[in-house]
C-alpha positions in Angstrom: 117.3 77.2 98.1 119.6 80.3 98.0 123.0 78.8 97.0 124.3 80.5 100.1 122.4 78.8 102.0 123.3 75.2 103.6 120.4 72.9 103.9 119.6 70.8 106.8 116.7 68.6 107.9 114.9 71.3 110.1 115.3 74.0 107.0 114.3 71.7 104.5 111.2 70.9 107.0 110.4 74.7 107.2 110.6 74.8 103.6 108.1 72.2 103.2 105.4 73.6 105.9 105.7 77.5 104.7 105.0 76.1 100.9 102.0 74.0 101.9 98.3 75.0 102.6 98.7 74.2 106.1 101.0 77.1 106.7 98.7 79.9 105.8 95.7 78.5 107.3 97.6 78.3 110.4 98.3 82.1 109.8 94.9 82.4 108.8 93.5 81.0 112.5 96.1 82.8 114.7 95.9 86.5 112.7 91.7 86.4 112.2 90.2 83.9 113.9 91.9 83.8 117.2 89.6 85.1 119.7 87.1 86.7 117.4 84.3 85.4 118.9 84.3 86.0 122.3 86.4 89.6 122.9 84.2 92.5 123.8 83.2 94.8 121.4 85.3 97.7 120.9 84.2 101.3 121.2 83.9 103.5 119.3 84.0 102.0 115.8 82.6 98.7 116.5 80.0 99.5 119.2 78.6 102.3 116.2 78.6 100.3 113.5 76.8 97.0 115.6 74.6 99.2 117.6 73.2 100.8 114.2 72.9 97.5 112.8 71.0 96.5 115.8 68.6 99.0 115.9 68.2 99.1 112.1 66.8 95.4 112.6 64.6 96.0 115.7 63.0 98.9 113.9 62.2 96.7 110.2 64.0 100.0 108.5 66.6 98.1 106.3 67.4 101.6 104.5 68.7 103.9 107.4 70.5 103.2 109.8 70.7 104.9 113.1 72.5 105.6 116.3 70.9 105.8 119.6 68.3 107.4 117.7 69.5 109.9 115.4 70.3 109.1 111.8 73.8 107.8 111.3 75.2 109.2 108.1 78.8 108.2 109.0 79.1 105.3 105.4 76.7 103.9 103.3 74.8 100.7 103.7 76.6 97.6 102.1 77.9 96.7 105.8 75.0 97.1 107.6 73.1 94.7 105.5 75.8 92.2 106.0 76.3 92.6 109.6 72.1 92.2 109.8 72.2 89.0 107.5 75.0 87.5 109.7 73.3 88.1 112.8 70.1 87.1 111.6 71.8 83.3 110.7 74.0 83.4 113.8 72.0 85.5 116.5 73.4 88.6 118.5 77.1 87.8 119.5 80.2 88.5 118.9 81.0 86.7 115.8 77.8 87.4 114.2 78.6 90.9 114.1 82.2 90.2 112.8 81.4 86.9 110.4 81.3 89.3 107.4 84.8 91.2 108.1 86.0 87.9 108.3 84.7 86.5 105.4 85.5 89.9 103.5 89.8 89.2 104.5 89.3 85.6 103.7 88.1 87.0 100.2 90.6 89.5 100.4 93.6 87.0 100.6 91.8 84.4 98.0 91.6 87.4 95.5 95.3 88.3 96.5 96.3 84.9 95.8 95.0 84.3 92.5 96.3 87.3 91.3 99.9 86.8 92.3 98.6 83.4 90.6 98.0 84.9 87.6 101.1 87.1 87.8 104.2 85.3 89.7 103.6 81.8 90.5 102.8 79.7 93.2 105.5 80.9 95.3 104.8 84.2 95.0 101.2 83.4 95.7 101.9 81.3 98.7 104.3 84.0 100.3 102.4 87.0 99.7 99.1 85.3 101.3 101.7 84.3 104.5 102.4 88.4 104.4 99.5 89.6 104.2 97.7 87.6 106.9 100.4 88.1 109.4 100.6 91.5 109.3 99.4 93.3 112.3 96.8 96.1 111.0 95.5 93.1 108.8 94.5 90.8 111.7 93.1 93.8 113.3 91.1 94.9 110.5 89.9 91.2 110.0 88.3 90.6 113.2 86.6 93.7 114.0 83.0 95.1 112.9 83.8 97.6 111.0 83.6 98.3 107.4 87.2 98.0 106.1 87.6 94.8 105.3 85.1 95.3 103.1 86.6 98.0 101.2 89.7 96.8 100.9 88.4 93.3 99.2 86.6 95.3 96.8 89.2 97.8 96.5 91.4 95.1 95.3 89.7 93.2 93.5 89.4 96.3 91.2 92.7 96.9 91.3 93.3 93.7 90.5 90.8 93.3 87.6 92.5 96.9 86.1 95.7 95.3 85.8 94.4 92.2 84.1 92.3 94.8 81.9 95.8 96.2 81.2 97.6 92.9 80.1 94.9 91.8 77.8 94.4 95.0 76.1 98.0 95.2 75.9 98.3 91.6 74.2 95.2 92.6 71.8 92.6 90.0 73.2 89.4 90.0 72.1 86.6 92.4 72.9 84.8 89.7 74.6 87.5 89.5 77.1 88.2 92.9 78.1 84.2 93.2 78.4 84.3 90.1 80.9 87.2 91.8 83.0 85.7 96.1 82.7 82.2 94.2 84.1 84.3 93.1 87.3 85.9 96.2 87.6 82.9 98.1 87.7 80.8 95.6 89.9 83.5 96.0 92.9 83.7 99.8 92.3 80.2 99.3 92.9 80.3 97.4 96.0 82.8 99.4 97.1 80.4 102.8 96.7 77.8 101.2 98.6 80.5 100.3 101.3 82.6 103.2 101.6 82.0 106.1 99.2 84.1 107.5 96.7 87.1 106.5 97.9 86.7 103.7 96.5 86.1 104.5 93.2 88.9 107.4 93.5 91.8 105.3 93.8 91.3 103.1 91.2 90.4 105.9 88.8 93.9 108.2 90.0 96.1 104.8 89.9 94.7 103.6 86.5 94.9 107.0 85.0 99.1 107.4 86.8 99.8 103.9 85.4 98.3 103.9 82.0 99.9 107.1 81.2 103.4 106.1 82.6 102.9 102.8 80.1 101.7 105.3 77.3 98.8 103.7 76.7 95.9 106.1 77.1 94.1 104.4 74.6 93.4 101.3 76.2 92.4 103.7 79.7 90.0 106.1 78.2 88.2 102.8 76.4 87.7 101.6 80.3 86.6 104.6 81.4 84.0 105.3 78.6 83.1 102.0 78.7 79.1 103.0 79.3 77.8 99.1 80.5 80.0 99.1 83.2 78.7 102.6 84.4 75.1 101.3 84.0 76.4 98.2 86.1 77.6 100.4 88.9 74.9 102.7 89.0 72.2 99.6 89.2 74.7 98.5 91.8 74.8 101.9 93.6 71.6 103.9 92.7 68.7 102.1 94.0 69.7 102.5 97.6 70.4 105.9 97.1 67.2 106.7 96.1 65.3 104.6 98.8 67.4 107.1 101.5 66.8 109.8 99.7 62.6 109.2 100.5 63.6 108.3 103.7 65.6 110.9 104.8 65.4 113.4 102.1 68.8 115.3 101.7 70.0 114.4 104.8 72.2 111.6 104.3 73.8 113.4 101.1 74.6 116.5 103.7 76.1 114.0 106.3 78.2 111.5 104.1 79.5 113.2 101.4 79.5 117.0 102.4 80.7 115.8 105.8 82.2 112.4 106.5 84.0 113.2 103.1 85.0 116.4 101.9 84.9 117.3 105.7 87.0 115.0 106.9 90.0 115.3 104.8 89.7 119.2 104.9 89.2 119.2 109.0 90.3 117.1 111.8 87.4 114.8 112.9 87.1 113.2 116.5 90.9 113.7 117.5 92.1 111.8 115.2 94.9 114.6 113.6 98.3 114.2 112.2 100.6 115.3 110.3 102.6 114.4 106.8 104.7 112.2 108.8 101.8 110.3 110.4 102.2 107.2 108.0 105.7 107.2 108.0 105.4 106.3 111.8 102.3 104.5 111.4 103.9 102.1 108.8 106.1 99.9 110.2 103.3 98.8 113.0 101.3 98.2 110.5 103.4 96.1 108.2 104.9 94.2 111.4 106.6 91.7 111.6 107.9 92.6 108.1 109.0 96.3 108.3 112.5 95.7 107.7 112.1 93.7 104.9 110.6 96.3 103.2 113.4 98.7 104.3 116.0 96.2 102.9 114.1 95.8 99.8 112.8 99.9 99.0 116.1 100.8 97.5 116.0 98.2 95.0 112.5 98.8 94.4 113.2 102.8 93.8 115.8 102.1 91.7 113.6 99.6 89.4 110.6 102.2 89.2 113.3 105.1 88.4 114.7 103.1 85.8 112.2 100.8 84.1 111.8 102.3 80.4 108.7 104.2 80.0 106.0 102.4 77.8 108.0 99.1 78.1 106.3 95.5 77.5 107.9 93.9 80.0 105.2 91.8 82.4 107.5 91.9 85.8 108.6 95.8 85.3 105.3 97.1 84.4 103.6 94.6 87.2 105.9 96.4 89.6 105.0 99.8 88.3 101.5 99.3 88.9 101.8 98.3 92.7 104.2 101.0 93.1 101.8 103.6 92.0 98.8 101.9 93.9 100.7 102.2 97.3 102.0 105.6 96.5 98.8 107.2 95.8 97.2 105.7 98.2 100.0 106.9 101.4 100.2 110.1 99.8 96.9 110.9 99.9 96.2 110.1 103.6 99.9 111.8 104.6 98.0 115.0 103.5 94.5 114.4 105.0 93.5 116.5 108.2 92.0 113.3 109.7 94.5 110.3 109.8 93.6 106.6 110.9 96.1 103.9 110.7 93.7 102.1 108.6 93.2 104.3 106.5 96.4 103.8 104.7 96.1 99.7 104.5 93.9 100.3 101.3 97.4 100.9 100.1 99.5 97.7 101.7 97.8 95.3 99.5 100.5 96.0 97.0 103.5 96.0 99.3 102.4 92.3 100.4 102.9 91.4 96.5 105.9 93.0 96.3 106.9 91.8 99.6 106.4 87.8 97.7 108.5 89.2 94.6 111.6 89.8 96.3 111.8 87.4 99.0 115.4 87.5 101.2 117.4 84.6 102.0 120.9 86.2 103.5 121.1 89.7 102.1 120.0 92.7 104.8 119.4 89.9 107.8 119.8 92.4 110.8 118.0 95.4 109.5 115.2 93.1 108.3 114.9 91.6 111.7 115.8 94.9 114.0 112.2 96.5 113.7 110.6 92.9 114.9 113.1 92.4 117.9 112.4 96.3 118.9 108.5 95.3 118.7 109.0 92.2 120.0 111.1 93.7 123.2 108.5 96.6 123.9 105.3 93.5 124.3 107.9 91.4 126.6 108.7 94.7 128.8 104.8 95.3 129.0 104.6 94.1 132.7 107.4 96.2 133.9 106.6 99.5 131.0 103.0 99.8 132.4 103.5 100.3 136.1 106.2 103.3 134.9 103.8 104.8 132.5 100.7 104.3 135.0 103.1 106.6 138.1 103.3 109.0 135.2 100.2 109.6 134.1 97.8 112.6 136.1 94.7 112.1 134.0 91.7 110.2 135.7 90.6 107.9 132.7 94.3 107.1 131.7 95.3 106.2 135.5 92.3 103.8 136.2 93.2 101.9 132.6 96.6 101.6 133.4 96.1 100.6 136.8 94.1 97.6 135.1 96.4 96.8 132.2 99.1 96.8 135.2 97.1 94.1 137.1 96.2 92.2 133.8 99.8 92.0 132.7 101.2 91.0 136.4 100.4 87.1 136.6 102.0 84.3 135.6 100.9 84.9 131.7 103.3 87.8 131.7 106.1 85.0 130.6 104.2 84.1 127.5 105.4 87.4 126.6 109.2 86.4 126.3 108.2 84.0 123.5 108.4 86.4 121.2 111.8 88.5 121.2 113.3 84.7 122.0 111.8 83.4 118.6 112.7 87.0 116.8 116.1 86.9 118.4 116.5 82.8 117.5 115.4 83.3 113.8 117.9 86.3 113.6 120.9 83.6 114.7 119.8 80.8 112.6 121.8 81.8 109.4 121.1 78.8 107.1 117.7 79.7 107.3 116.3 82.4 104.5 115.6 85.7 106.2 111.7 85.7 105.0 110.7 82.2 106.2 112.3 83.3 109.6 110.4 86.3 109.6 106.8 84.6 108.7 107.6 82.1 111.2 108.2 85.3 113.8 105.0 86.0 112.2 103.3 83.3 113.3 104.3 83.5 117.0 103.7 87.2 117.1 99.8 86.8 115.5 99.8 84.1 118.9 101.6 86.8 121.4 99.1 90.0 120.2 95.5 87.8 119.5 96.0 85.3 121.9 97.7 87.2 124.8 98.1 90.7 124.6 94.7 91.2 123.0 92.5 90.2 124.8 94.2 91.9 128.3 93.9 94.9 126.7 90.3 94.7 125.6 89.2 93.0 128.8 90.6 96.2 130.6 89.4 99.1 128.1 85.6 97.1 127.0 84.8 93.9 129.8 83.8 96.2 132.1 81.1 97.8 129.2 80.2 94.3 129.0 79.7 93.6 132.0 77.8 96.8 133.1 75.1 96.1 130.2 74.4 92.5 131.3 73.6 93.8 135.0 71.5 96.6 133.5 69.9 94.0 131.2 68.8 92.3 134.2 67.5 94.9 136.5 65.1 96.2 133.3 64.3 99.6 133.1 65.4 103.0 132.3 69.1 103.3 131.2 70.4 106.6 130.2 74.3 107.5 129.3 76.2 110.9 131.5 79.2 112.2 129.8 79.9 108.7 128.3 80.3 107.0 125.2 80.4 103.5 124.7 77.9 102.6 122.0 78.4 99.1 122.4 76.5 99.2 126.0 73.7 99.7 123.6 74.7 96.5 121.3 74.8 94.6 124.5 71.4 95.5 126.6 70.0 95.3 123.2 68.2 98.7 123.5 69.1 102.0 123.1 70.8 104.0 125.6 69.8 108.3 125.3 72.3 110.6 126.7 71.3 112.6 129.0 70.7 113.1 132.8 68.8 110.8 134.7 65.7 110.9 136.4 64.5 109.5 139.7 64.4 105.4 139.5 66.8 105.2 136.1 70.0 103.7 136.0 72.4 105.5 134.7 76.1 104.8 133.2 78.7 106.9 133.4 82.6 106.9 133.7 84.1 106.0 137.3 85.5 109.3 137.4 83.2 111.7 136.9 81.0 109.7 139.6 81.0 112.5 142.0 80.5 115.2 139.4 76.9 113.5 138.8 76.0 113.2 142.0 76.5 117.5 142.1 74.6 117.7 138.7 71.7 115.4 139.9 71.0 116.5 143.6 69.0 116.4 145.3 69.1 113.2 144.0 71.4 110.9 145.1 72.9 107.6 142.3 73.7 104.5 144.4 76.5 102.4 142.5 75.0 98.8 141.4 78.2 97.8 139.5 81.7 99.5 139.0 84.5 98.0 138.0 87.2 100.0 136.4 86.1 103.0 134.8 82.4 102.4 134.5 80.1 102.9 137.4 75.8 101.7 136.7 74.2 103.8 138.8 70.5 103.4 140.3 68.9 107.2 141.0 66.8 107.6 144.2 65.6 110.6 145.7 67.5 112.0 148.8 66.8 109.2 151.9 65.9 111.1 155.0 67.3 110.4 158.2 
């Protein structure tokens, strides 16, 4: 306890629950698990990645995946297999398609934990797992279908296994040793690969190289990189499904992944999704929530150690904090300067910030300015039900109107007051002064993972994907020809378990398309007419007839 700090029953009670187990596997169920398995799919990352995975499995080609037909070169294959074997055990649903995300952050935090383990102590483990499962990107990234939280377990668990590599070489263990921890490094770099690329072998390779210099100890760097087993490891890891695409496909997937879905995509905006160097900046502190303003309380003290920790210094905690200094600083860097920019993206560098989150814990320094950037969230999801109806009589746009109109009925019942529980508790923490600043902001923590997965989540998804539910189920049923017009919602396709061509439709099809471009169909297919079946929101299932005479 912080010797400015008075205890008291209910403190010394907190104390007790945020050091136990119980604690983060109550952060574990509200940030991951809450709701996982029965929201809608989201489009457009998850309904691509599932609907590839589906159709990869109905067609008994386990090398290359595809989308609504046509070859999906988008990443490799490491998640589709895992999406297919979860699926396989637990049948087409929701959670099958997510099960290996989730298991992926549980690794994720494990791996996280025993490093700060290794490296801090059980208090730092225990706090850095709180942060990093209750902070908002994280549960997001957890509980969707996508390939992320993949990539970031492997991602760390090299990171982590280069530090490790550093320490014992540094110590002069034995060769045996540093063999045991290169092989680990070089099996998630090849897991990673066959998830993601070369990012993530890139980062590990830039950080390694920043950090080993700044120690001065090349030595021990260029004997990891030349270490020529744990190349052959990665390239058995990484090769063989290489090669079977490469009959499959030919040159086609080495065009469309790494001409275009890498060196494109940072050199040219891809699918909207632009920004600027001062994306992240902004992006950041959502991401991090509810412990932004820690960080900013803490980022002074953390320049200052980096600026003046003596180069090539033995010491454990300064070079510790070195290293996850340089991790996050390559990593934001690199995405502030990409032309396509994802807030996700820049989470392959937060894994640090949770450890250094856990290394400097607050108990009364900096109390308002770490809570300000909470309450400010906190407010904005309580002002929801009276925010939306002003930004729905402002909007012009079609799409964004008939959204908004349902997020305004979704947020107007009697849930709406849940909402308040969160600036109350934010605001009540704040106040409570003999409690430490960082067990009142993981316990805001808790009750904001309950707000955004348990409330606020799923109104938002049942507006923007129940209806793409929905429509798939009644097209399901009435069998036949479904066809896509000037729509996009892959996981339609995941849902009526067959694939959905886009095009115009013919004479007794169905036919999706968005609510609002309804009439424009009807111009484009007449003299056919398209009777609605179901609308609700902004999809409309059309049935095509021919013109009914009089």
């Amino acid at each position: 306890m912080h010797p400015n700090l008075t205890s008291s029953p209910a403190s010394r009670a907190i104390d007790r629950f945020l050091s136990s187990p119980f604690s983060l596997l109550l952060a574990v169920v509200l940030a991951f698990l809450l709701n996982a398995y029965s929201l809608p799919l989201t489009d457009v990352d998850e309904g691509a990645f599932t609907e590839a995975t589906r159709e990869m499995m109905a067609r008994g080609n386990l090398v290359s995946p595809m989308l609504n037909d046509v070859p999906r070169h988008d990443k490799p294959i490491l998640i589709y297999w895992a999406q297919a074997a979860s699926v396989t055990l637990l049948g087409q649903s929701e959670l099958g398609y997510r099960l290996p995300s989730l298991i992926a952050a549980l690794c994720w935090l494990f791996a996280l934990y025993r490093f700060c383990l290794r490296h801090g102590g059980r208090q730092t483990a225990q706090i850095a797992g709180l942060v990093m499962a209750l902070s908002l990107m994280v549960g997001f990234v957890a509980k969707a279908a996508i390939a992320d939280a993949l990539l970031n377990l492997f991602i760390a668990l090299a990171m982590f296994g280069i530090y490790d590599y550093f320490c014992d070489c540094r110590d002069g263990r034995g060769d045996a040793v540093l063999r045991r921890r290169l092989f680990a490094v070089y099996a998630a770099l090849g897991l990673g690969f066959l998830t993601k690329g070369p990012v993530a072998v890139f980062f590990p390779l830039v950080v390694s190289a920043i950090f080993f210099g700044l120690s001065r100890n090349w030595r021990c760097w260029w004997r990891a990189l030349f270490y020529w087993p744990g190349w052959l490891l990665f390239l058995a890891i990484v090769v063989p499904w290489h090669v079977m695409v490469w009959l499959d496909q030919g040159d086609a997937f080495f065009r469309g992944f790494y001409l275009k879905h890498n060196v494109g995509r940072y050199s040219d905006t891809f699918e909207g999704h632009g920004g600027s160097p001062f994306y992240y900046l902004v992006a950041l502190p959502l991401i991090l929530m509810p412990f932004t303003g820690w960080l900013a309380v803490i980022s002074a003290r953390l320049a200052r150690q980096f600026r003046w920790t003596r180069l090539g210094t033995s010491d454990g905690p300064g070079q510790l904090e070195r290293f996850l200094l340089t991790w996050f600083v390559v990593v934001f860097a690199f995405f502030s300067f990409s032309s396509t920019q994802l807030p996700h993206y820049v989470v392959y560098g937060c894994t640090p910030l949770f450890i250094l989150l856990a290394r400097h814990p607050l108990n009364v320094f900096g109390r308002w300015l770490a809570y300000l950037p909470l309450l400010i969230f906190a407010l904005v999801i309580a002002g929801l039900p009276w925010l939306l109806p002003m930004a729905a009589a402002k909007t012009h746009r079609p799409l964004e109107s008939m959204l908004l109109a349902g997020l305004v009925e979704s947020f107007s019942g009697n849930g709406r007051w849940l909402l308040l529980a969160l600036p109350l508790v934010v605001l009540g923490m704040a106040l409570w002064r003999r409690l430490p600043v960082w067990q009142g902001l993981v316990l805001s923590g808790l009750v904001q993972a309950a707000v955004v997965f348990g409330v606020v989540g799923p109104r938002v998804i049942e507006v923007t994907q129940g209806p793409v539910r929905e429509a798939a189920r009644v097209a399901r049923e009435l069998d036949g020809t479904v066809v896509a017009w000037r729509i996009y919602q892959p996981s339609f396709s995941v849902y009526r378990q067959a694939v959905t061509p886009s095009r115009l439709p013919q004479a007794g099809e169905l036919v999706l398309t968005r609510t609002d471009r309804y009439a424009d169909l009807g111009r484009a297919i007449a003299p056919l007419v398209a009777e609605p079946v179901y609308q609700r929101g902004f999809v409309t299932l059309a049935r095509v007839d021919r013109e009914r005479r009089p």
